[in-house]
N, C-alpha and C positions, 0 to 999 in steps of 0.2 A: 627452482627453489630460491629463497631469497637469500640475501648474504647473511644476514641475522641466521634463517635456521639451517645455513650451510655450517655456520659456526657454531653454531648450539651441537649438533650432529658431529661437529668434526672432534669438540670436548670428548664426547665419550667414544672414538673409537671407529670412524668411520666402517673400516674393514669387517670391525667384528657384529655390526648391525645387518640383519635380513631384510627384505621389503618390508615382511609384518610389522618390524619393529621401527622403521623409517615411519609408517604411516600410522602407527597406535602415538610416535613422538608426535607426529603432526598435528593429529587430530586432538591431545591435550594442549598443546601448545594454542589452536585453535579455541580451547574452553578457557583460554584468558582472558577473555572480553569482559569489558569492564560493567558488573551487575548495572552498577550507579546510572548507566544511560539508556534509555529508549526512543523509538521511532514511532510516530501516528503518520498513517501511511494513508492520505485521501484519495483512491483508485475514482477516476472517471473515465468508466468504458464507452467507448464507441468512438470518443476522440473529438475533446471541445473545442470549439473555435479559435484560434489564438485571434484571427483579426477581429474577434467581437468581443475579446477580453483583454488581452492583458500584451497585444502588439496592433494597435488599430492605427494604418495606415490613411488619414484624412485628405492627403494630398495624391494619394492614388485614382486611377481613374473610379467612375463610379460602379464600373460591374466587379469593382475589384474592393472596395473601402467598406460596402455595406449601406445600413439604415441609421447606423449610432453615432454620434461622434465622441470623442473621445472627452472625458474630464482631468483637471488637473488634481494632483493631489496633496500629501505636506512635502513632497522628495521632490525636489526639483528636479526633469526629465523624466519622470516616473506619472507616467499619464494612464488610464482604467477607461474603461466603458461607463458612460453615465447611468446604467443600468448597478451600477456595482457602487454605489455614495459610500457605503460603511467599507469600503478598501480604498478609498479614495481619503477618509480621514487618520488611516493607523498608517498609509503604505513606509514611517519611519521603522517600524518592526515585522515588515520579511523582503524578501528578494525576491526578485521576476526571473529567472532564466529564459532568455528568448532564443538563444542557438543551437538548441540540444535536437536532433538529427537523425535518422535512422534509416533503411533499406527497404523495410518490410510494413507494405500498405494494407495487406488483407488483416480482420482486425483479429484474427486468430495467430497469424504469423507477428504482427504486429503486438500482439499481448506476450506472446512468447520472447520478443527477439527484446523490449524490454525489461520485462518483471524477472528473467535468468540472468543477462549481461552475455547472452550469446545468439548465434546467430542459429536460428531453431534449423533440424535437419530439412523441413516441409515447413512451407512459407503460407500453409492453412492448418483451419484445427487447433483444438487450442489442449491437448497433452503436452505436457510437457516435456521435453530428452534431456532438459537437466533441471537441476529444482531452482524453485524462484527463491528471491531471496531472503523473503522471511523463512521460510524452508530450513535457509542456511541458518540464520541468524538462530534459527532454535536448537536446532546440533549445534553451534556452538555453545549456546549455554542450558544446553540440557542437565548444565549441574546445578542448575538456577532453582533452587524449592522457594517462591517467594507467595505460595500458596493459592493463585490464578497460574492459569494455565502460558506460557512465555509466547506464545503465537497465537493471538483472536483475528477474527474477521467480523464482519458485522454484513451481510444484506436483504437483500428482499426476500421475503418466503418464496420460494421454487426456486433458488438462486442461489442452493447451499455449495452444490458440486463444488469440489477444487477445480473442477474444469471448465465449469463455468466462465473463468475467465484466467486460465494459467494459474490458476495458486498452488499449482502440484510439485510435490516434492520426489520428483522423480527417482534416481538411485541412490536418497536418501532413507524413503522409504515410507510406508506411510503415516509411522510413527511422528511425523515431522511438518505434519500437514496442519491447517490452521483448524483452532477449533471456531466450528460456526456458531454465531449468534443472528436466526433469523427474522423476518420479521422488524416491524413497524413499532421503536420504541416507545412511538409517543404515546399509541394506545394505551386506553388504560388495565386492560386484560394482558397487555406483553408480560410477559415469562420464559425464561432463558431456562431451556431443559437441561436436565445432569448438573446440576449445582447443588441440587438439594435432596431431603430422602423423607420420602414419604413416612407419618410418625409411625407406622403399624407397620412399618420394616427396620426402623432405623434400629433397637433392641438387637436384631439378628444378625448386622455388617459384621460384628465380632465374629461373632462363630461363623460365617460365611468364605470372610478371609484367614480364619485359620484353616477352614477346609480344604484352601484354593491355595494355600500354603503346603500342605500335609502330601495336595495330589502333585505338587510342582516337582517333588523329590524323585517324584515316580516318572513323570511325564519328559522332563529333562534326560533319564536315562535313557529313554527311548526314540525322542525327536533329535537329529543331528542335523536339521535345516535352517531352524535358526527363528521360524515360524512360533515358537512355544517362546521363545525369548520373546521377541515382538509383543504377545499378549500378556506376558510377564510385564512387560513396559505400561502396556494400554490398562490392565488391572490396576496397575499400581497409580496412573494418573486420573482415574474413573475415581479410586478410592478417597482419595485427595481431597479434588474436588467436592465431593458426596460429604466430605467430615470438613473441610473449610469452611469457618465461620467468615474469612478473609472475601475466600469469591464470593458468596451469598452476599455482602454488604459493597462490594466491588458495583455487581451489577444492577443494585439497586437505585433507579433514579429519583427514587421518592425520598432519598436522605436528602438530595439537595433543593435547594431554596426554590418557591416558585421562580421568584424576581430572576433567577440565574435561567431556569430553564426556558422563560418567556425571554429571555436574551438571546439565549441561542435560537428559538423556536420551536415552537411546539408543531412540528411537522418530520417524517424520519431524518430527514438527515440534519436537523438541527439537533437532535437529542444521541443520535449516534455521535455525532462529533463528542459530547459531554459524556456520552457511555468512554468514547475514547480514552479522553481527560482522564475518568475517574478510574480505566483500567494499568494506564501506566505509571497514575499513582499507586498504584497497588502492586506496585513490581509487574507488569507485563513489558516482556522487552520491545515486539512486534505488533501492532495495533494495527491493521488493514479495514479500513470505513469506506467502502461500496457508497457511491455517491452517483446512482442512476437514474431512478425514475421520480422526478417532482410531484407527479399527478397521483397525489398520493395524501395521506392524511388531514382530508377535508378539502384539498385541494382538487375542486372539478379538471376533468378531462376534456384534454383541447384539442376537437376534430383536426386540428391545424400542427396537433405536436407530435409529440414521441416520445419514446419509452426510455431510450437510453441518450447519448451525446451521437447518437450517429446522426448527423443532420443534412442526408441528403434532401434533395428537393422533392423525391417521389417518397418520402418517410414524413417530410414536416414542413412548416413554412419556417424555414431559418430564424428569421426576425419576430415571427408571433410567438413562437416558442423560448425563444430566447428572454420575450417579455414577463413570460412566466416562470423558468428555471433561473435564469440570471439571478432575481432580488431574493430568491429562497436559498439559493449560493453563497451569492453575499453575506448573506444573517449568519448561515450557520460557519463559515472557514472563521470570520471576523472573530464571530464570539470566541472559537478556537484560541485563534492566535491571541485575542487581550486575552480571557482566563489565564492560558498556559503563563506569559507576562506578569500579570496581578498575583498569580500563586506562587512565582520563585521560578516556575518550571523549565523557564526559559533556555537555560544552561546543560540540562544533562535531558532536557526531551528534543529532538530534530520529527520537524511535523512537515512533508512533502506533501503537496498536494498538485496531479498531474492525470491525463491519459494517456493510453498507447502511442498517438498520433496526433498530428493539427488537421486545419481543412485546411483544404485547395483556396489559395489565395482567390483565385475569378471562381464570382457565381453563377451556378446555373440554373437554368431554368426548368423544370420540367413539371409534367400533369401530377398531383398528389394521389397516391393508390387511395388515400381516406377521402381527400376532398372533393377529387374527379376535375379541378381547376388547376390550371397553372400557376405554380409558387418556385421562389429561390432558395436555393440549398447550397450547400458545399459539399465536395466530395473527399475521401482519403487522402492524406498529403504524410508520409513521413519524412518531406525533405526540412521542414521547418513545424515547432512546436513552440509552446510557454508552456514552463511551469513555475508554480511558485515554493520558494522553501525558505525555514524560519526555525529561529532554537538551536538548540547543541550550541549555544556559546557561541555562536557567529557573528559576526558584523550583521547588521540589516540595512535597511532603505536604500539597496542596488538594486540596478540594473544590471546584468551582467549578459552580453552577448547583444548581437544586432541580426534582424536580415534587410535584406533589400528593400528596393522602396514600395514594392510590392508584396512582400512579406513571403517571396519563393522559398528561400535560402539564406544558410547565413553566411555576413557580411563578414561581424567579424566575431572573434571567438568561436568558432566551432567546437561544439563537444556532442558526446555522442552520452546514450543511460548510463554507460560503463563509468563517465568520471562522476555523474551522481552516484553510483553505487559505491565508487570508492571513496566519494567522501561519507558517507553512510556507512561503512565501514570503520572507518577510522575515527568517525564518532564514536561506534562500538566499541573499541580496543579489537577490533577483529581484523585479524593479518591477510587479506585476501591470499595471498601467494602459497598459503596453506591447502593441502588437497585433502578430497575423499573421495574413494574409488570408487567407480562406476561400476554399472553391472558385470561389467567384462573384469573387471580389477586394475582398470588402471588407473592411474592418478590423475583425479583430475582439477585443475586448482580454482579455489572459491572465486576468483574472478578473472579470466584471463587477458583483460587489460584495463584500463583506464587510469586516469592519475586526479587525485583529491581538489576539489574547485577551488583552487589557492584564494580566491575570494572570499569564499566561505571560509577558510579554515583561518 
C-alpha cells in the first residue's frame, strides 16, 4: 500500500475496516483519474527494427548496421532512417526511448510481459494472467459517461480477438476488454458495427429496455454469481452506444477534411491514426491502433514481405520490406503527432508508439519460405528496443537511453515497460499502488514496479 492510501485508511479507523472494505476504498480511490487526459496507444506486433529505425548503428560492422544509413534531423543527436524524411523534420515534438528492456523473446510471452507490466506465468501464448493496461485504465474510469466507449482498439479484420495480441483483461473481467473496431478505414464501405440502430428498430429500444429492466428485478433475485451483473453492465453499454449521437460522429471519417486525410494517408493505418485523433477527442481515455500489415489498401503485396513486424529472414527480406512499410509509417505516426500539436492536444493526450520487442542487432541469413532464395532478416531480441512517445505535457525532442555500439543492450539508462507504464499512469491521475483482486481474491496492485520517466515528466 502506498503512504497516501496507508493514510487515507488510517483516517477512518484502521481496525474497524474488513478486506471488503479496504479494497471497495481502493478501488474508488483508483476512479480518481483525471477524465481531462488520454492515451493513443500505436501497438506494432511482431517487433520493429530498432537498428532500422530509430537506433541505426553506421559505425558497426556491416552484418550488424544493415542497408540504410542513418539521417539527421532538427534535434541535434537525434538521427532516423532515411526511409523515415517526415520524422526527420518534426523530431523537435517527441522522444526516442532506446533502453527500455525486457526478458521474454517469444512474441506471445513477449506481448504479455509488456502490455500487463508483469512477468506472464508462461513465456508463450498470448492469454493473459493479468489484464493489460488499457484493461486497467477502463476500471479505473468506468465512471467515465463521455458517450464513446473509454477502451477502443482498431485492427485488421480476423484480428478482432483480445488474444490476438494480449489485450485481455484478465481478472478484471470481460467487461473491461477493448471494444473492437475492425477493418480497413480508408475503404469507402468501412462501417463500425453497434454504434448505430437500424430505423425499423430504433421505435422499439424504449420498450425493449424497459422489458430488460422489469426482468432484471427477477433475475437478480435468483443469480448470486455475479454473471447477471456483468450483462447488466454490457446492456447498459450496448445501449449507450446504440442512442449516442456522440460515437456515431466520433467514428465518422468523412466529417474530416480531404486535405487532412490525404495527410495522414489514405491507406489503414494512416486513417486509424486520425480515427485515433478523433476518438480521444471525444472522451475516449484508451485508444490502442494495431499498426501491422502495410500490404493493404491498394498497396500491392510483396513476395519479399510480410504480414506483420516479424522480420525474420525465412518470413521477408528485412530491407525490401522495410522499403515499403517504413515511408507508409512515416505518414501516418508524423501526421499523428503535428494534428494532435496543431489541435491543442498536445498536453492532456500521451501517444506511445512501440512493439513487444527489438531485433537481433547481427543479421541473418536464410532461404525465404515465399521466395525459395536467400535474404537477411533479424531475429527476437528483448534485450534492447526503441520506442517513441510524445504529449501529456512533456518535454520533447529527446533522446533518452543508449545501447551499445552494436545496439545489444543498453549502455546507459536502463528501463524496463513498467517505468513507461508508470509514466502513463501518472499522466492518468491513476495511483498504480492501488489493487484489484484476482480470481483467488487477492490484492493485486495496478502495477507492481516501475518509477515515471523523470524526463518525461
Amino acid at each position: 500500500m502506498s503512504r497516501r492510501g496507508f493514510l487515507q485508511l488510517g483516517t477512518l479507523g484502521l481496525g474497524g475496516l474488513g478486506l471488503a472494505d479496504v479494497m471497495r476504498l481502493r478501488a474508488g480511490a483508483a476512479q480518481a483519474a483525471d477524465p481531462e487526459t488520454s492515451v493513443i496507444f500505436v501497438w506494432l506486433p511482431g517487433g520493429p527494427p530498432h537498428m532500422e529505425m530509430y537506433d541505426m548503428k553506421p559505425d558497426a560492422p556491416a552484418d550488424y548496421r544493415g542497408a540504410f544509413h542513418p539521417i539527421r534531423t532538427n534535434v541535434d543527436g537525434l538521427d532516423v532512417c532515411e526511409l523515415m524524411p517526415r520524422h526527420a523534420r518534426i523530431a523537435d515534438r517527441y522522444n526516442i526511448v532506446r533502453s527500455i528492456a525486457h526478458n521474454f523473446a517469444d512474441h506471445g510471452g513477449g506481448h504479455k510481459r509488456f502490455l500487463t507490466g508483469r512477468d506472464p506465468k508462461t513465456p508463450t501464448g498470448f492469454v493473459n494472467d493479468a489484464p493489460a493496461v488499457g484493461s486497467i485504465v477502463a476500471r479505473c474510469r468506468e465512471h467515465v459517461h463521455a458517450g464513446v466507449p473509454n477502451y477502443i482498439s482498431g485492427t485488421d479484420a480476423g484480428r478482432a480477438g483480445v488474444d490476438v495480441y494480449s489485450f485481455g483483461a484478465a481478472y478484471l473481467g470481460p467487461a473491461y476488454v477493448p471494444f473492437n473496431i475492425p477493418g480497413d478505414p480508408s475503404k469507402p464501405d468501412f462501417t463500425v458495427r453497434n454504434v448505430s440502430l437500424h430505423e425499423s428498430v430504433a421505435d422499439r429500444l424504449d420498450d425493449r429496455m424497459t422489458l430488460l429492466r422489469d426482468f432484471d428485478r427477477l433475475r437478480r433475485d435468483v443469480d448470486r454469481s455475479g454473471l447477471m451483473e456483468a450483462m447488466d453492465d454490457f446492456d447498459q453499454r450496448a445501449a449507450s452506444l446504440l442512442t449516442s449521437s456522440r460515437a456515431q460522429s466520433a467514428f465518422d471519417l468523412s466529417q474530416e477534411p480531404d486535405a487532412l486525410r490525404d495527410r495522414y494517408g489514405r491507406h489503414a493505418w494512416g486513417q486509424r491514426a486520425l480515427l485515433a485523433r478523433r476518438l480521444v477527442e471525444a472522451g475516449c481515455s484508451f485508444v490502442t491502433m494495431v499498426m501491422e500489415k502495410p500490404y493493404q489498401s491498394g498497396v500491392p503485396w510483396l513476395k519479399q514481405g510480410t504480414y506483420n513486424w516479424d522480420s525474420h529472414a525465412v518470413n521477408c527480406h528485412l530491407f525490401d520490406d522495410a522499403r515499403v512499410r517504413l515511408p507508409i509509417y512515416d505518414q501516418a505516426v508524423t501526421a499523428l503527432i503535428e494534428d494532435l500539436f496543431d489541435r491543442g492536444l498536445d498536453r492532456r493526450v500521451m501517444l506511445i508508439v512501440t512493439g513487444e520487442f527489438g531485433r537481433t542487432p547481427k543479421i541473418t541469413t536464410r532461404t525465404g519460405t515465399q521466395t525459395g532464395v536467400m535474404q537477411p532478416g533479424r531475429d527476437h531480441w528483448p534485450g534492447a528496443m526503441s520506442l517513441l512517445i510524445t504529449g501529456g505535457g512533456m518535454r520533447t525532442g529527446q533522446v533518452i537511453g543508449e545501447t551499445n555500439s552494436r545496439g545489444e543492450e543498453p549502455k546507459e539508462r536502463p528501463l524496463t515497460p513498467n517505468d513507461l507504464w508508470a509514466t502513463v499512469y501518472r499522466h492518468l491521475g491513476i495511483d498504480p499502488d492501488w489493487t484489484f483482486p484476482d480470481h483467488s481474491g487477492r490484492p493485486m496492485p495496478i502495477l507492481p514496479y516501475g518509477e515515471p520517466i523523470a524526463e518525461l515528466c
